[in-house]
C-alpha positions as CSV (number, residue, x, y, z in Angstrom):
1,X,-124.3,-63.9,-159.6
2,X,-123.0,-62.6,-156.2
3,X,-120.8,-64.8,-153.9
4,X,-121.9,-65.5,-151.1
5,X,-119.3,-64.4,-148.6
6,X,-117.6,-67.1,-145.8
7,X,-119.3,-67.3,-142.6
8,X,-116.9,-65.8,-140.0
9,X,-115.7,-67.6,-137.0
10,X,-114.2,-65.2,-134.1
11,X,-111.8,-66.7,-132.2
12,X,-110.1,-65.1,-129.0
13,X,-106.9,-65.6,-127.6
14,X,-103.4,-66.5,-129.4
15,X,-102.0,-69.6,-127.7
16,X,-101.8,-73.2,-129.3
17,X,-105.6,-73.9,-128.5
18,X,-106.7,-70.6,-130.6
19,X,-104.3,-70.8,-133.3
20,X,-105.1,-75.0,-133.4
21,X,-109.1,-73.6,-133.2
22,X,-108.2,-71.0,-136.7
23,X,-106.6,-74.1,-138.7
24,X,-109.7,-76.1,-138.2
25,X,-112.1,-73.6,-138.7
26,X,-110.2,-72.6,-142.2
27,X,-109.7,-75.9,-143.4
28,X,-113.6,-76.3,-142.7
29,X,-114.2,-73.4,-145.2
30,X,-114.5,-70.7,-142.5
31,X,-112.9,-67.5,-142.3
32,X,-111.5,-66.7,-139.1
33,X,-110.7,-63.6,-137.2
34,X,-108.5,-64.1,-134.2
35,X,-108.3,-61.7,-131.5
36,X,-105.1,-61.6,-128.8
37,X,-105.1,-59.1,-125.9
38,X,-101.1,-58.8,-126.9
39,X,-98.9,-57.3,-129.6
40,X,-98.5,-60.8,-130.7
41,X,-99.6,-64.5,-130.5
42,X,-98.1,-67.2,-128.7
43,X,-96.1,-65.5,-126.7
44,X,-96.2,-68.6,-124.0
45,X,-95.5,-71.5,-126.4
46,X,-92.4,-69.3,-127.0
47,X,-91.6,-69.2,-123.2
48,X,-92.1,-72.8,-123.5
49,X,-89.3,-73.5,-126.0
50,X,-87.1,-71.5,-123.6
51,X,-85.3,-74.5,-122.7
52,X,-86.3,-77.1,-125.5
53,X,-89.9,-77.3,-126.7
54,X,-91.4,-80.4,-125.6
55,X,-94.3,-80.3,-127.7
56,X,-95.8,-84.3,-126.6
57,X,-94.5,-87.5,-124.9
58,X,-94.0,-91.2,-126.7
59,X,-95.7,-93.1,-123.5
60,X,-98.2,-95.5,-124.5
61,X,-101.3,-94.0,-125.4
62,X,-103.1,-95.9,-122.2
63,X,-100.8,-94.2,-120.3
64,X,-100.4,-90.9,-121.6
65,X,-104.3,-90.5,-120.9
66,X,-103.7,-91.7,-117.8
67,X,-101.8,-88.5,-116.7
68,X,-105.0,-86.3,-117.1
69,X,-106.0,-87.6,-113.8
70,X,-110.1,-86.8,-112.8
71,X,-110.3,-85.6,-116.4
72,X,-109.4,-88.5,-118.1
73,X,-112.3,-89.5,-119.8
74,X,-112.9,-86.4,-121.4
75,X,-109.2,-85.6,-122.0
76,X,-109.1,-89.3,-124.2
77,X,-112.0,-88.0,-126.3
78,X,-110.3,-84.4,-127.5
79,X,-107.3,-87.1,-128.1
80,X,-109.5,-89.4,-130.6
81,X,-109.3,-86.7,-132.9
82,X,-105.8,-85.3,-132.5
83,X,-103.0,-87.5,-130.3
84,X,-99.0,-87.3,-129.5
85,X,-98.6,-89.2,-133.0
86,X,-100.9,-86.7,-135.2
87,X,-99.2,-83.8,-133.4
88,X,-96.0,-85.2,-134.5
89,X,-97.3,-85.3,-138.1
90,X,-98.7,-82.0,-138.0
91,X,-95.1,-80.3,-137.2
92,X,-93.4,-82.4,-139.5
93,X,-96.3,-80.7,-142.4
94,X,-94.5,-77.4,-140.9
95,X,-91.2,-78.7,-141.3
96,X,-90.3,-79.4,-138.1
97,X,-89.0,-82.8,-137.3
98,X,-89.2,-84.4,-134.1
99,X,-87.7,-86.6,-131.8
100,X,-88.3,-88.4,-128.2
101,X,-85.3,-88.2,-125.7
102,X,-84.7,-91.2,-123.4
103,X,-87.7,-89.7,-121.0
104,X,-90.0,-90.3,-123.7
105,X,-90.6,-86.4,-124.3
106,X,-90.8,-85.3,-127.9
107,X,-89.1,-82.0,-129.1
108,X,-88.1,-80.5,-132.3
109,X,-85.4,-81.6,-133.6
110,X,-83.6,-77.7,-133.2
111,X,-85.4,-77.8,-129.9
112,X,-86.6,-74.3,-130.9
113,X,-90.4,-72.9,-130.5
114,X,-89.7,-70.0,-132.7
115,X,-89.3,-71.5,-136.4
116,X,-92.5,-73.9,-135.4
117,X,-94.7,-70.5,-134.4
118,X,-93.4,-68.8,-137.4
119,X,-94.2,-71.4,-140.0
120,X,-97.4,-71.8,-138.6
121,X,-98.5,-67.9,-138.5
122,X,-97.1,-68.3,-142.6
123,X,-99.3,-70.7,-143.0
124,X,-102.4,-69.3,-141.0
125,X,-101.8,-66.1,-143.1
126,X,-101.9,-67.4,-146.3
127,X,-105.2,-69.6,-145.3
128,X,-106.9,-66.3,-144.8
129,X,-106.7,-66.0,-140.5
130,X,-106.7,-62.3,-140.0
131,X,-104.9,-61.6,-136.8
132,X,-106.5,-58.6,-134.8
133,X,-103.9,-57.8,-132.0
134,X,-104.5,-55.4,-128.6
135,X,-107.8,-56.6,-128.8
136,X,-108.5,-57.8,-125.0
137,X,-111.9,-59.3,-124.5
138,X,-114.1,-57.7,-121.3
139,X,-116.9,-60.3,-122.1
140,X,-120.5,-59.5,-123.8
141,X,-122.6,-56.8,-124.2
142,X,-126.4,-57.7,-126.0
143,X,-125.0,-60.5,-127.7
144,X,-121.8,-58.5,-128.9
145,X,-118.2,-59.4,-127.9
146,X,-117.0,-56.5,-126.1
147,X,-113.0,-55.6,-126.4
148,X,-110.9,-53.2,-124.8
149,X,-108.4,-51.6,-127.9
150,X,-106.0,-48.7,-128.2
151,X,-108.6,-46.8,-129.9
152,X,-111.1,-47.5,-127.0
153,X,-114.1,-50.3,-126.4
154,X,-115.0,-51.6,-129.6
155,X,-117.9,-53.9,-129.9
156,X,-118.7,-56.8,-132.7
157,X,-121.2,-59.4,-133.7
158,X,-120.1,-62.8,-133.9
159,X,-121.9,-65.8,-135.8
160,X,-119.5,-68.1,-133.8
161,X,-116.9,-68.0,-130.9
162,X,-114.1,-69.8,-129.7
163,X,-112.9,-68.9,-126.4
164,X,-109.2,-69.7,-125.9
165,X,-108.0,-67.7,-122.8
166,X,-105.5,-69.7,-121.2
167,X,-105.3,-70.1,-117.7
168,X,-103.4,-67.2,-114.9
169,X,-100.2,-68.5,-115.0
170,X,-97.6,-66.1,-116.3
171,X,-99.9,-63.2,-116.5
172,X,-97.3,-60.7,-118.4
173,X,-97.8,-63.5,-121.1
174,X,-101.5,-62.7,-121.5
175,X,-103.0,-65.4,-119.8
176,X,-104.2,-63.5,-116.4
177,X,-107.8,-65.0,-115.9
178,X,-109.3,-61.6,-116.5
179,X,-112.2,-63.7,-118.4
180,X,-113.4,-65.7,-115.4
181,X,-115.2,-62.4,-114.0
182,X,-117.6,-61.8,-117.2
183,X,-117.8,-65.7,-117.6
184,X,-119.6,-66.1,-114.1
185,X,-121.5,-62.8,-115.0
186,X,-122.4,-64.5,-118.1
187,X,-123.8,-67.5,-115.3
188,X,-121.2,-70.2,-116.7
189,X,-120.3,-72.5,-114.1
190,X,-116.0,-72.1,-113.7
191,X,-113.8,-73.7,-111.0
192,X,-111.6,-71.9,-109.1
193,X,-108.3,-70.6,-110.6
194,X,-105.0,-73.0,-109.2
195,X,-101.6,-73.3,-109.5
196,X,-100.9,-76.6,-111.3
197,X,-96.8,-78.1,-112.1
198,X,-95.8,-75.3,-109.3
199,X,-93.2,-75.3,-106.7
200,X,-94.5,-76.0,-103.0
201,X,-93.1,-74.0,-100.2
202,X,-91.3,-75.4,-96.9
203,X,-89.7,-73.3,-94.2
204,X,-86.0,-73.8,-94.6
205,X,-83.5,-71.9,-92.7
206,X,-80.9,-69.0,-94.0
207,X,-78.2,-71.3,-94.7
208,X,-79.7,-73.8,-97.3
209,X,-82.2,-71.5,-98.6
210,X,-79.0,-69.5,-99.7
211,X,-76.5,-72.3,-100.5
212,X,-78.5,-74.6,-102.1
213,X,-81.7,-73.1,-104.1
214,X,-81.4,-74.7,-107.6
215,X,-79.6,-78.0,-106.5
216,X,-81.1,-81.0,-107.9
217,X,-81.9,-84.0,-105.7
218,X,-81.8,-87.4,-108.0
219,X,-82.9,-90.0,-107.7
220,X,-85.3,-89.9,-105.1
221,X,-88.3,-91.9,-104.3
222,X,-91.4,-90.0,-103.1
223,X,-93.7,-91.6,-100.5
224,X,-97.0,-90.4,-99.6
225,X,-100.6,-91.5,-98.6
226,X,-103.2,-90.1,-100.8
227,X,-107.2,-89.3,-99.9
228,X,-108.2,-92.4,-100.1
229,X,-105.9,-94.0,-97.9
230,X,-103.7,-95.6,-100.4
231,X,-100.0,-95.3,-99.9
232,X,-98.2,-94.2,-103.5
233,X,-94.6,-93.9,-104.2
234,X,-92.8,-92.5,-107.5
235,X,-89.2,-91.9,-108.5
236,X,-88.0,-89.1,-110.0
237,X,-86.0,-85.9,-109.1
238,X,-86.5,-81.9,-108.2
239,X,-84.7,-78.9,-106.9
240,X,-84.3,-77.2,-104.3
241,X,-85.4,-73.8,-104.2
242,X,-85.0,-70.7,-101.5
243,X,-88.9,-71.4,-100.5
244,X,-89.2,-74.9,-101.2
245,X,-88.6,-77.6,-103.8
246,X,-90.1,-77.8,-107.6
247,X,-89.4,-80.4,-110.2
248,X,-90.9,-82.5,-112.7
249,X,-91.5,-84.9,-109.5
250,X,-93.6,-82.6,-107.8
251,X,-95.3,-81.3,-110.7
252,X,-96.1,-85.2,-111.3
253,X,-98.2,-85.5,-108.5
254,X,-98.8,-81.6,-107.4
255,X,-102.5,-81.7,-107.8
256,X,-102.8,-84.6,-104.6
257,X,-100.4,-82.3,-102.6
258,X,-102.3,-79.0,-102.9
259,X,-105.6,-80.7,-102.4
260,X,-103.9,-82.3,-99.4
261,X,-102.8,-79.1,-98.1
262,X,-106.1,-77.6,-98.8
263,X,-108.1,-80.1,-96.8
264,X,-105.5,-80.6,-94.0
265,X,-103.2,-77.4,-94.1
266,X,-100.0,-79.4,-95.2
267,X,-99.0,-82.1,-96.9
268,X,-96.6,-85.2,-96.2
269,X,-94.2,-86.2,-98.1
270,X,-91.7,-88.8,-96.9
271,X,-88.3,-89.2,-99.8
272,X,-86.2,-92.0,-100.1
273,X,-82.9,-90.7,-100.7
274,X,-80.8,-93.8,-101.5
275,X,-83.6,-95.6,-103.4
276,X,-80.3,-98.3,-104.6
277,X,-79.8,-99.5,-100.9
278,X,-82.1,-101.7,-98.9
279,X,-82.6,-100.1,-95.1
280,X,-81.2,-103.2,-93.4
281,X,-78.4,-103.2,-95.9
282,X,-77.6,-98.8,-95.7
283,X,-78.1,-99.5,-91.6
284,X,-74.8,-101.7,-92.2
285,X,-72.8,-99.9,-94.1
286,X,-73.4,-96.7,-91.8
287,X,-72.3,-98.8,-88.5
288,X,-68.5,-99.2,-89.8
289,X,-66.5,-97.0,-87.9
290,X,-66.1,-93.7,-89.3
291,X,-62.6,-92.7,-88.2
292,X,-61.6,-89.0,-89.1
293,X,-64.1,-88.7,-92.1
294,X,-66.8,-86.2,-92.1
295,X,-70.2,-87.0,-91.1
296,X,-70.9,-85.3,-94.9
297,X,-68.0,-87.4,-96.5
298,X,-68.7,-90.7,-94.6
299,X,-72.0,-90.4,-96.2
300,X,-71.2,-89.6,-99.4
301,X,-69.0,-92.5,-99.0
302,X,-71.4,-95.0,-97.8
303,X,-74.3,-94.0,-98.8
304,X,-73.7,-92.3,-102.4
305,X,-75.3,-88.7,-101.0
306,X,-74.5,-86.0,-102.7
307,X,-73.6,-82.3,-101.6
308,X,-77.3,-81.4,-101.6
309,X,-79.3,-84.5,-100.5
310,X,-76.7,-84.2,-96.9
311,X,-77.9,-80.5,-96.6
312,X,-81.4,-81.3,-96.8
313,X,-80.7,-84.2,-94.2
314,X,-78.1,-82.3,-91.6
315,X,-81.5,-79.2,-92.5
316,X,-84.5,-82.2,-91.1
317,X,-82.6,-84.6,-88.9
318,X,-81.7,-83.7,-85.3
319,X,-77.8,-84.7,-84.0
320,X,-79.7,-88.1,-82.0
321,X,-80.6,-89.2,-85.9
322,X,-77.5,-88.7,-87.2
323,X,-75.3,-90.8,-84.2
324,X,-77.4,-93.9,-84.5
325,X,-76.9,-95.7,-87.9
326,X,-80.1,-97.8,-87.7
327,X,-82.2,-94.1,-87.1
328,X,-80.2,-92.7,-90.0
329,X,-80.7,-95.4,-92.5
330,X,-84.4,-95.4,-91.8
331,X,-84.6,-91.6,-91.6
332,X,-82.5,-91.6,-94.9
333,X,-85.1,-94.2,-96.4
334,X,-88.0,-92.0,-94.9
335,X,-87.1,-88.4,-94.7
336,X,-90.4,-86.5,-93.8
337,X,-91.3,-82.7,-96.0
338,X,-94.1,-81.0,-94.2
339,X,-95.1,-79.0,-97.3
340,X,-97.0,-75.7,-96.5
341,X,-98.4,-73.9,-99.6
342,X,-98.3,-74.1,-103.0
343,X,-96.5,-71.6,-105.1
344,X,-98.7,-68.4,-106.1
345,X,-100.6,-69.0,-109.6
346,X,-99.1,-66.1,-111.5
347,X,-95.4,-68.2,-111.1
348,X,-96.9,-71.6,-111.7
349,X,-96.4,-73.1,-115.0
350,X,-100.3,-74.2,-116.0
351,X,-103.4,-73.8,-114.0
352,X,-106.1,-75.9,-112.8
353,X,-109.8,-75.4,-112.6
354,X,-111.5,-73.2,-115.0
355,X,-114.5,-73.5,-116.9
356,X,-116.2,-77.1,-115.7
357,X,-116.3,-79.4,-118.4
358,X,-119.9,-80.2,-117.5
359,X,-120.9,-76.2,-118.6
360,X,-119.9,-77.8,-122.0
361,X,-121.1,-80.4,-124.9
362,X,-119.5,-83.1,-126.0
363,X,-117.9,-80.4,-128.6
364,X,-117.2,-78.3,-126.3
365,X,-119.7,-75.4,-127.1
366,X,-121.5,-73.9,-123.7
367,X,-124.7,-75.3,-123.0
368,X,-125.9,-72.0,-121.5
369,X,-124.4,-69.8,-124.4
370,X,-125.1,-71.8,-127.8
371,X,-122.2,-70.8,-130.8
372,X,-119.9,-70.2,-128.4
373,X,-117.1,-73.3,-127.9
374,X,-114.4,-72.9,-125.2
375,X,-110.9,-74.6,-125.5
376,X,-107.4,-75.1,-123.9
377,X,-106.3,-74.3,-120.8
378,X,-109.3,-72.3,-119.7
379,X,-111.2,-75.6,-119.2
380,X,-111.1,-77.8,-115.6
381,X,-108.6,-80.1,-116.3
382,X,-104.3,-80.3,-115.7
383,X,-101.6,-82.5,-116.2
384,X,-98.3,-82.7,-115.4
385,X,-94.9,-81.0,-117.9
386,X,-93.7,-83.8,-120.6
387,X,-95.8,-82.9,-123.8
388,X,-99.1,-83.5,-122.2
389,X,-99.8,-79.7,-121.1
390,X,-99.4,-78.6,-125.1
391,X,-101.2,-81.8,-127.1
392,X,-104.1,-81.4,-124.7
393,X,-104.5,-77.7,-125.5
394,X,-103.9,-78.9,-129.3
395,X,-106.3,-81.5,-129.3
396,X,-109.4,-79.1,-127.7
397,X,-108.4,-76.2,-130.2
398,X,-108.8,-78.4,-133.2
399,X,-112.0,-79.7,-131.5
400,X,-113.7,-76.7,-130.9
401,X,-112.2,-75.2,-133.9
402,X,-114.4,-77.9,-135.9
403,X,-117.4,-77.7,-134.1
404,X,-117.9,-74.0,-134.5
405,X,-117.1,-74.5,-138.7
406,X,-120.1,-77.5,-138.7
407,X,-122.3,-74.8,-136.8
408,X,-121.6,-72.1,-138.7
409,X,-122.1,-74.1,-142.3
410,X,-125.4,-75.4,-140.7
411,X,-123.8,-78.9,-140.0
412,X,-124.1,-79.6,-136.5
């Protein structure tokens, strides 16, 4: 009696969504071929764990799905099926043990990417993924998946397809949004291409552009009206940069300011920079008389400012400020940041926009393009650093990864 070989499931691109998308597929009793446009796969999650993987965040779940923003809704269904806690299992079934710092933020416990990614490939090997590298995907051609190789254009017949592209941030990584072109040509409906958790730019002169890019302003409180009207405020801290500022801060709340800046040219920020002093109680303490103290030093007496937040006040507050301590308490409680522009996609950490989650069903398969499922960063939605960027991606690879096994084995 002949076996009846595995249907074959192709999947395209090597970052957590695709590699999440081959685990499902195989455990569903599909054989998977994975294509990546590099030498290697998840290259990215490895740039990730530069500085201490944070694979997830311990918030409650209400809020963790909170910080998907518009996208919410949709974001909370891909996290039914595979959450901060079930990602936490998962690594521990590689090995890796985890942990949540005193941000909430979950890392290994080595803080490393590289042992993760490598127990996984193991594992993906010995399930039967076969990895097809230097493949890079132009789009279709009759039906076939068209890809650009060493060897030249090679062409091939899919049963199924997972589409896990990434976004265009960090392009020499792989993910350069080459794939919106043949998607639009293909008539799928994609947003535009943003930076998302990017730095924004300001126009600072010579002297703190060069003396102080990379110092950290903490705490602060951020002030700011959003486009509804509704005045919002967060603490946190960011950096200074030569063009601007960055920081988990601004990449909490990025997406309002470049839609701000998009509608109105700028946007307004206004920082508190001594969130621990009440104004009528820093306007005090600023009157007593000075003597032969620095401006810089009576402040950092006074008012607990550091090196860094005094440069960026002596940089926005004229000398009329900075005589009269009831203006410089309030200015100090209220300093304004006229932000210009974010930061250019390709240096941006993620990216938002990409294909509209309405193009898709509720597995995440295109309605225009039937067998062929779409996950990760590729799709409309963002969220700020802390774990939520990764278990998203997770959650939609395992998701598509799935659907496309049911639809190939003639379940769904």
């Amino acid at each position: 009696m002949t076996r009846q070989a595995s249907p074959r499931l192709a999947i395209i691109g090597g970052g957590p969504a695709g590699l999440m998308a081959a685990e499902a597929a195989c455990a569903a009793g599909v054989a998977v071929d994975l294509y990546e446009a590099k030498g290697s796969v998840g290259r990215k999650f490895l740039l990730a764990g530069k500085g201490g993987l944070n694979l997830t965040h311990g918030e409650p779940r209400a809020r963790f799905v909170e910080r998907y923003g518009a996208r919410r809704d949709e974001v909370g269904r891909w996290l039914d099926a595979f959450d901060a806690e079930a990602l936490r299992a998962w690594a521990r079934g590689l090995g890796v043990e985890t942990f949540a710092g005193s941000s909430g933020r979950v890392f290994p416990a080595d803080l490393k990417a590289a042992p993760l990614l490598r127990g996984w490939l193991r594992r993906l090997r010995e399930s039967g993924v076969a990895f097809h590298v230097h493949h890079r995907w132009l789009g279709w051609s009759d039906g076939a998946l068209r890809f650009a190789t060493a060897q030249g254009e090679r062409t091939l017949h899919a049963e199924a397809t997972v589409l896990a592209l990434g976004g265009a941030s960090w392009p020499q990584l792989g993910s350069d949004g080459a794939w919106v072109a043949p998607l639009r040509q293909a008539c799928i409906d994609v947003a535009p291409l943003q930076p998302a958790n990017c730095g924004f730019e300001l126009a600072w002169s010579e002297h703190l552009a060069s003396r102080f890019a990379g110092a950290p302003l903490k705490p602060v409180v951020a002030h700011w009206v959003d486009r509804c009207g509704v005045a919002r405020s967060r603490q946190g801290e960011f950096v200074l940069s030569e063009y601007g500022i960055e920081g988990s801060l601004i990449y909490a709340i990025g997406a309002e300011l470049r839609e701000q800046i998009a509608e109105r040219g700028e946007a307004l920020l206004k920082l508190d920079l001594v969130p621990g002093y009440p104004e009528a109680v820093l306007a005090e303490r600023l009157a007593a008389p000075r003597g032969r103290h620095s401006l810089g030093d009576w402040l950092r007496r006074r008012a607990g400012l550091d090196k860094a937040k005094c440069a960026l006040l002596f940089e926005l507050a004229d000398k009329a400020i900075l005589a009269d301590p009831a203006t410089l308490a309030k200015r100090l409680k209220a300093l304004p940041l006229r932000l210009r522009a974010p930061r250019p996609v390709a240096e941006a950490i993620s990216t938002a926009g990409g294909v509209r989650l309405e193009a898709l069903d509720e597995n995440l398969m295109l309605r225009a393009r039937p067998g062929v499922f779409c996950a990760g960063e590729m799709l409309d939605w963002e969220a700020p650093t802390g774990g939520y960027l990764l278990t998203a991606c997770f959650a939609s690879g395992l998701l598509a990864g799935r659907a496309a096994a049911r639809r190939l084995l003639g379940a769904g």
